[in-house]
Phi, psi and omega in degrees: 000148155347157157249012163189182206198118161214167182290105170301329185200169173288110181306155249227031207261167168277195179244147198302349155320349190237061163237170214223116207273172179190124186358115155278345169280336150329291197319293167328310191285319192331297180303331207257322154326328194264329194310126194277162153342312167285009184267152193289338204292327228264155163245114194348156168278160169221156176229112184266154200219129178211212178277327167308330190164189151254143204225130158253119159184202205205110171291147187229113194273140155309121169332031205329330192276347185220090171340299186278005156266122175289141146297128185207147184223138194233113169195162175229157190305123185261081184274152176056036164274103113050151165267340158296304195294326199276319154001273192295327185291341181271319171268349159306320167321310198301326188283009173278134179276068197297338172285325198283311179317319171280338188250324164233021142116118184349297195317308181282337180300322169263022180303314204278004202255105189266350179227104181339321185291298189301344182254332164291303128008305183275326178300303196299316173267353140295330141260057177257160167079055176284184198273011141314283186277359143328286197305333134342281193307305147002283163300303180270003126338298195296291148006280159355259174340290179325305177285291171096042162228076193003204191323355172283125165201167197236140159175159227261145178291336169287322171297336181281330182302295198294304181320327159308323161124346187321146177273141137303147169268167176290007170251026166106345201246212167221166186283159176263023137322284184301252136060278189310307175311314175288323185285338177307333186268344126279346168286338164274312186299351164272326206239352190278120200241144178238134213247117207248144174214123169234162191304178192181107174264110179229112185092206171247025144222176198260140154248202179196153209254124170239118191256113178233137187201134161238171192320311187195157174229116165327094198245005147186180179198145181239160193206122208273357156247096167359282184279349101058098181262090198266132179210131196287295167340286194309300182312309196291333206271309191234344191249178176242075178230170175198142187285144181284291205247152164226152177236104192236185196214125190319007259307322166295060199226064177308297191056163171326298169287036185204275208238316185105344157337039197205162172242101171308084162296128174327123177309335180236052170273162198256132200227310160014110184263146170295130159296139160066017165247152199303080173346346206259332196233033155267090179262001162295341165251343152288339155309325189265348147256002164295288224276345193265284186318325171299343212276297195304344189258317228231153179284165176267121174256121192099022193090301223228003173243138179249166169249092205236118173303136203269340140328293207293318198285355171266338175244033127258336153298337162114348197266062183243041210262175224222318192280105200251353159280333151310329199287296232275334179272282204306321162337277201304331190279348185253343189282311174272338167312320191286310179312304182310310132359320192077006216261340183235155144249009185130146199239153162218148198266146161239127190289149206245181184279156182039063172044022179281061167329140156218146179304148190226097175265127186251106179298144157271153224214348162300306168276356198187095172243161169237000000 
C-alpha cells in the first residue's frame, strides 16, 4: 500500500455552521476507555470490593513515553448484591476464558458463563465504547447542539436505529436484535463509570485530582404502550426490549460557552453501521477519534498538521496482530476512508531513528476543528 496520500480534487463538504462541538476530555479519554483486551496498556478484568461496594472492572495504564496518553479504570458498580450473590458472581468469574476472549473473539471466551446477566455484564465491559456506542455518543452530541438544552437530551430509539443505518422490518419497526442491542449499549454507557486521576499542584507539593463519570446517564424513557411490561435493567441483563424514547444527560459536557474545551465536527458525519460487520473492525471511526483527541493534546502545526507516531496509531486502532503487512493494508484503507470523507486531506509516513515512523495528517478544518 502507499505510504502517504493526497488530495486529488477539491472535496465536497457541508458548511462548517452545521458543525457540532464535543467534549475534548471525552475526546481524550475515549480511545484509551476503549482499549481491548489485546492492548498492551490493559489489565485483566477484576472484581473488587471495598467499603464502598462491589466493583467489575479494568485498568488501562498510561504510556510513560507518550504525553496523550491517560491512565483510566473503566468499571462497573455491582449494586444491592448479597454476600451469596457476590459469591456466586466470583465462581462465575473463575469461567471466564480471558485467552479464548483474546484470541478468539469475546463471544467465544464467555461460552462457558452460564447466567445470562453475568455473561452480558462481562461482554458490556469487555466492549465497552466499541466504534457503535461511539458512533451512538456521536448522535447524541450533535442531538445536543440541536436541541440547545446544554447536556439535556431526548430522543425517540427509532430515529436513533435509522440513523445507524439499521433496515425496517415491514411493520415499520426494527428486529429485536438491533432493539436489545441499542439498549444494552445504552445501559453500559449509563452505569459503566470511568475513573479518571490527574497531577493537581497544591503548594509545593503535588496531589492528584479523581474524577468519576460515565459516558452519559439515562434520566428517564418512555413506553408507548402502557401496559407493556419495560424494566431498563432487566431488558440489558435477559431480555430483548429497548425502551421508545429516551431522555439522558451528557456527563462529559462542558461545551463552548463554558470552557472552550471541544472539537467541532462536521454536521453531516456518518454514524452508519456496515451490514454484517463486526463493530470491533470500523476502524475509521476510532481514527477520526484518535485523531480529534489528539487535536486537544497536541499543537496542530501550521493550523492543520498532526505528527503521530505509527506505534501509538496501531495500538489505538487495535492493530495489533504480528502480521504487520496486514496492520499496514487496513491503516491506509481507514486512512483513505477519512480522505474520501473530507475529515483529512492527506497522510504521509515520515521515516524515523530505529524504523520508528510516524504519520504526518494534514486535518481539513471544513471538518474537524479544535
Amino acid at each position: 500500500m502507499p505510504s502517504a496520500l493526497r488530495v486529488k480534487q477539491p472535496i465536497q463538504t457541508s458548511p462548517f455552521s452545521s458543525a457540532f462541538p464535543v467534549d475534548g476530555q471525552l475526546l481524550m479519554v475515549l480511545p484509551r476507555a476503549a482499549a481491548s483486551l489485546k492492548n498492551p496498556d490493559v489489565h485483566l478484568p477484576l472484581l473488587r470490593s471495598d467499603e464502598d461496594g462491589y466493583y467489575l472492572e479494568m485498568q488501562v495504564e498510561a504510556d510513560p513515553k507518550e504525553s496523550s496518553e491517560v491512565a483510566v479504570i473503566r468499571r462497573v458498580p455491582l449494586e444491592h448484591l448479597s454476600e451469596e450473590e457476590w459469591q456466586d458472581l466470583k465462581t462465575q468469574y473463575a469461567n471466564l476464558d480471558l485467552q479464548a476472549c483474546i484470541d478468539r473473539g469475546v463471544s467465544k471466551g464467555l461460552e462457558k458463563i452460564q447466567d445470562r446477566k453475568i455473561q452480558r455484564l462481562f461482554m458490556a465491559l469487555l466492549t465497552f465504547l466499541n466504534p457503535r456506542q461511539v458512533s451512538i455518543v456521536l448522535y447524541l452530541y450533535k442531538l445536543a447542539a440541536l436541541q440547545g438544552n446544554g447536556p439535556i437530551v431526548s430522543f425517540r430509539s427509532n430515529d436513533l436505529l435509522q440513523s445507524l443505518g439499521y433496515t425496517r422490518t415491514k411493520d415499520g419497526g426494527f428486529a429485536s436484535k438491533l432493539r436489545s442491542q441499542l439498549n444494552c449499549d445504552l445501559v453500559a454507557l449509563h452505569r459503566t463509570e470511568l475513573v479518571l486521576a490527574q497531577s493537581l499542584q497544591k503548594g509545593n507539593q503535588l496531589g492528584a485530582k479523581v474524577t468519576i463519570k460515565s459516558v452519559l446517564r439515562i434520566k428517564d424513557y418512555e413506553i408507548d404502550n402502557v401496559p407493556r411490561d419495560f424494566d431498563l435493567v432487566k431488558a440489558a441483563d435477559y431480555t430483548y426490549e429497548l425502551a421508545d424514547a429516551y431522555t439522558i444527560s451528557l456527563e462529559f459536557f462542558d461545551g463552548p460557552s463554558r470552557t472552550g474545551d471541544y472539537v467541532l465536527f462536521a454536521g453531516d458525519i456518518d454514524i452508519s453501521q456496515k451490514i454484517g460487520s463486526n463493530a470491533k473492525c470500523d476502524y475509521k471511526t476510532k481514527l477520526l477519534i484518535y485523531l480529534a483527541g489528539r487535536m486537544k493534546w497536541d499543537v496542530l502545526h501550521d493550523r492543520q498538521y498532526l505528527i503521530i507516531s505509527k506505534q501509538y496509531l496501531f495500538k489505538n486502532l487495535d492493530l495489533l496482530g504480528s502480521n504487520s503487512s496486514r496492520n499496514n493494508q487496513i491503516f491506509w484503507r481507514t486512512v483513505e476512508e477519512l480522505r474520501q470523507e473530507g475529515y483529512i486531506l492527506g497522510a504521509q509516513e515520515i521515516p524515523g531513528k530505529k524504523k520508528a515512523s510516524s504519520i504526518q495528517f494534514q486535518i481539513n478544518p471544513e471538518k474537524l476543528s479544535g
